[in-house]
C-alpha positions as CSV (number, residue, x, y, z in Angstrom):
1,X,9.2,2.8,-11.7
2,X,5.7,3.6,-10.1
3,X,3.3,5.3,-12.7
4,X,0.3,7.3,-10.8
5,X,-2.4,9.0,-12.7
6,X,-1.0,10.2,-15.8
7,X,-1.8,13.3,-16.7
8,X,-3.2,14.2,-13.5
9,X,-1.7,16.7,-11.2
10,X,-1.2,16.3,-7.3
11,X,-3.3,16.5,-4.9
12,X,-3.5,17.4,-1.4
13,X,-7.2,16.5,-0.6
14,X,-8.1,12.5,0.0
15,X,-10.1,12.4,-2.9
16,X,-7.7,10.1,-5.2
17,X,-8.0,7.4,-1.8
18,X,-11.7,7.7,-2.0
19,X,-11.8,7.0,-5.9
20,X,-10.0,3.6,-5.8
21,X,-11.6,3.1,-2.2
22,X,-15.0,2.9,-4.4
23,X,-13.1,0.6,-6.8
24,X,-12.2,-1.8,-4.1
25,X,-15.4,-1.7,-1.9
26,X,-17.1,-4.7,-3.3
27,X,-13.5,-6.9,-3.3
28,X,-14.5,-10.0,-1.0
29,X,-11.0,-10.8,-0.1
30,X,-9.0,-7.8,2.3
31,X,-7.5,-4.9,0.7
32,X,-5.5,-1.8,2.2
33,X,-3.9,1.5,1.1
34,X,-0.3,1.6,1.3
35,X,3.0,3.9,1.0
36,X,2.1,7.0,1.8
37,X,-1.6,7.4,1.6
38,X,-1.4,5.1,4.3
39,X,0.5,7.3,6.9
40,X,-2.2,9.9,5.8
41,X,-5.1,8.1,6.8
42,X,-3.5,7.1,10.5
43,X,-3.0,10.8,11.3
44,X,-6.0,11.8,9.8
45,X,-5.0,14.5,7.2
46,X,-2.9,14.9,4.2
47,X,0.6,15.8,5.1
48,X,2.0,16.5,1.7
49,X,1.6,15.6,-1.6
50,X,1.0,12.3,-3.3
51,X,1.8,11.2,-6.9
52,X,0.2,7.9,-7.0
53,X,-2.5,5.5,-4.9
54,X,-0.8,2.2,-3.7
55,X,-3.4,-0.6,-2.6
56,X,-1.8,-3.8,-1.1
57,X,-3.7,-7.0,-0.9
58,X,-2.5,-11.1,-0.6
59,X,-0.3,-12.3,-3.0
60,X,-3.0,-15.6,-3.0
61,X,-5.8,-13.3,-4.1
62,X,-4.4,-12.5,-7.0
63,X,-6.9,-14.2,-9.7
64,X,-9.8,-12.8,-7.0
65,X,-8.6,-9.2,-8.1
66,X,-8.0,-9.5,-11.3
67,X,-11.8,-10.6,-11.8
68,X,-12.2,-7.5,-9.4
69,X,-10.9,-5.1,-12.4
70,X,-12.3,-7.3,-15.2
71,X,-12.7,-4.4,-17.8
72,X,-9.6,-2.3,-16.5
73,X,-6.3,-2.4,-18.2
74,X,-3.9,-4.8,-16.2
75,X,-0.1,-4.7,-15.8
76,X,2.4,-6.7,-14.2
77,X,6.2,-5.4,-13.5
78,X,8.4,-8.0,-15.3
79,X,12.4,-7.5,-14.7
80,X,11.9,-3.9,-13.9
81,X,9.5,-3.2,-16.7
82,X,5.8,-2.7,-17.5
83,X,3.8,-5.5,-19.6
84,X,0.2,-6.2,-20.0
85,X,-0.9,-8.9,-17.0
86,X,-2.1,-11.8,-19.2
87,X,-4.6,-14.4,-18.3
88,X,-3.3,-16.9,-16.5
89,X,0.0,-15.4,-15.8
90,X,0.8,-15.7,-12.3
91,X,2.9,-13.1,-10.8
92,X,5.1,-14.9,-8.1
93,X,8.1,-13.4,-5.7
94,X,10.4,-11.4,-6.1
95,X,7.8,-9.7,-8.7
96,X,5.1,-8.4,-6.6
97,X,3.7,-5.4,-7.9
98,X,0.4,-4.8,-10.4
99,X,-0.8,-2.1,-11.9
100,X,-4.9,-0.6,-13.1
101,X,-5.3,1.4,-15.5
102,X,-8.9,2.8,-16.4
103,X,-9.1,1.7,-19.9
104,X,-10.7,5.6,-21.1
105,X,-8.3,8.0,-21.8
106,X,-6.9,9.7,-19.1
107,X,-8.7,7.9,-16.7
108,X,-6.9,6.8,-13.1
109,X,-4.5,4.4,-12.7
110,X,-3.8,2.9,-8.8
111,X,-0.8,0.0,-8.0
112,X,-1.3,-3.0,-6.8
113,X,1.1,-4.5,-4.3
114,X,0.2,-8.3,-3.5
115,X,2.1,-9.2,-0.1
116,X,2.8,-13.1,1.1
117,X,0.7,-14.8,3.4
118,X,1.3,-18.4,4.9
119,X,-2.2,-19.6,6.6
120,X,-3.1,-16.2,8.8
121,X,-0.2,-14.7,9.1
122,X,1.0,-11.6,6.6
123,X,5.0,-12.6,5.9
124,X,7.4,-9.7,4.8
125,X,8.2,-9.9,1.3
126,X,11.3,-8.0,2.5
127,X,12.4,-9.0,5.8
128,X,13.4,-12.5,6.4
129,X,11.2,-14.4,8.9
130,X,9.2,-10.9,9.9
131,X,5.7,-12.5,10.1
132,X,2.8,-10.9,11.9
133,X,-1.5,-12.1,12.3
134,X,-2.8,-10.9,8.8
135,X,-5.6,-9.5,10.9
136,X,-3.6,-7.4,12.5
137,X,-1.7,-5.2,9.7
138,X,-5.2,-3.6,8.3
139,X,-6.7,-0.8,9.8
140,X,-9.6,1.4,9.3
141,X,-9.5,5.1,8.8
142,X,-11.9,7.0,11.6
143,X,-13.6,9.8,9.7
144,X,-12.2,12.8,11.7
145,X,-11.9,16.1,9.7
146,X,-11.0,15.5,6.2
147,X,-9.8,12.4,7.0
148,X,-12.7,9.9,5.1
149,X,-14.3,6.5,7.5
150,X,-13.6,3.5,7.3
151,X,-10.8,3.0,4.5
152,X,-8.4,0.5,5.2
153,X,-5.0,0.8,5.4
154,X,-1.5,-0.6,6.3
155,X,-0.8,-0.7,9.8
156,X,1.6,2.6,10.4
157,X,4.4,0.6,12.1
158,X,4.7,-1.4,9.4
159,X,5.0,0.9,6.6
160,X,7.7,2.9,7.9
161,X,9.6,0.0,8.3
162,X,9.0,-0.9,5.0
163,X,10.2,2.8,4.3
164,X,13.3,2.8,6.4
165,X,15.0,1.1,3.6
166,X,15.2,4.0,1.2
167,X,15.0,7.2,3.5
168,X,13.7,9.9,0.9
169,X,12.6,12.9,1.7
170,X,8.7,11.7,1.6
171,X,9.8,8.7,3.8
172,X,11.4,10.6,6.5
173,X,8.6,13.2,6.4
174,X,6.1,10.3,6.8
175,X,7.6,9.1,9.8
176,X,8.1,12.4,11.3
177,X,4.3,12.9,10.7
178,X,3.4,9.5,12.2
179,X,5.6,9.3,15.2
180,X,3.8,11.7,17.6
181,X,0.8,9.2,17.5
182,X,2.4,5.9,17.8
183,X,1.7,4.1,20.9
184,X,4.4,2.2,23.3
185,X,3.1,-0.9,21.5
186,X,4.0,0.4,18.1
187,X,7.2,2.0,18.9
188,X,8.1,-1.1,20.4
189,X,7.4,-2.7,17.3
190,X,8.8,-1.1,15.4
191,X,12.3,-0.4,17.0
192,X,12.5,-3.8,17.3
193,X,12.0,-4.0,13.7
194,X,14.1,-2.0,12.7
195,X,17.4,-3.3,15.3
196,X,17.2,-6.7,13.1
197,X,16.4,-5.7,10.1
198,X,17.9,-2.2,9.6
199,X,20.3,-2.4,12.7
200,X,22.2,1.1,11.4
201,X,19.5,2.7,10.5
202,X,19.1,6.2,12.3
């Protein structure tokens, strides 16, 4: 489903983060690397490899990003298929997910996930009445090693919830990677998440 950078081999340095980090700087609304990438940046290093960049933002800031990428080549995901993201289409639940495309050939293409938010609190798209502060699900990368500052990112917790539902390979290994740094607070979190939402989950 997900189309990364075509043409464009993986990578095991944080330089594809970076790229669309530069893209996004000057968005006024917030903005955060998810999936993967995101687990990445909250242990500091790359872990494996990555096919694609995945940026999640608020579904209501939709128009604010398109005007972002004014100039890129937009797409929306529309019953399980690609089509250009016209003007004035609004992309609306279930449909969540965008995608930028450099308009020169070859050039890098990142997703776009927009995620609910009622007032100022983030609302899963996924898990029924799962709400949390929007404040409170972005974090910032510290800048240790290879590990670039101050990149945002999906709160860990969080992600591998949203990752539990699928258990690849690259989900398991994500959370294997991440769970020797999450606090009591996160654990907590996130066992509690996962008891209601994926009460057989392993």
């Amino acid at each position: 489903m997900v189309v990364g950078n075509p043409g464009r081999p993986m990578t095991s340095s944080f330089e594809p983060v970076v790229a669309v980090a530069a893209v996004m700087a000057e968005f006024p609304n917030p903005w955060f690397v998810s999936g993967g990438w995101a687990i990445d940046l909250f242990v500091g290093r790359v872990t494996r490899e990555h096919h694609d960049v995945e940026v999640g933002l608020f579904l209501p800031d939709q128009e604010a990003v398109r005007a972002h990428l004014r100039g890129w080549d937009l797409f929306r995901i529309r019953e399980d298929a690609w089509e250009p993201w016209a003007d004035g289409d609004v992309v609306a639940l279930p449909e969540f997910q965008l995608q930028a495309r450099a308009p020169e050939p070859g050039g890098r293409a990142f997703d776009l996930f927009l995620n609910p938010r009622e007032g100022d609190e983030w609302v899963s798209r996924r898990h029924a009445g799962l709400r949390v502060p929007a404040a409170a699900i972005v974090e910032w990368s510290a800048g240790h090693g290879a590990d670039p500052a101050g990149i945002p990112f999906l709160a860990p917790e969080i992600q591998l919830l949203y990752k539990a539902k699928y258990h690849r390979p690259k989900d398991d290994a994500d959370f294997a990677v991440a769970l020797p740094r999450l606090d009591g607070r996160r654990r907590a979190w996130l066992r509690a998440a996962l008891e209601v939402h994926h009460p057989a989950d392993p």
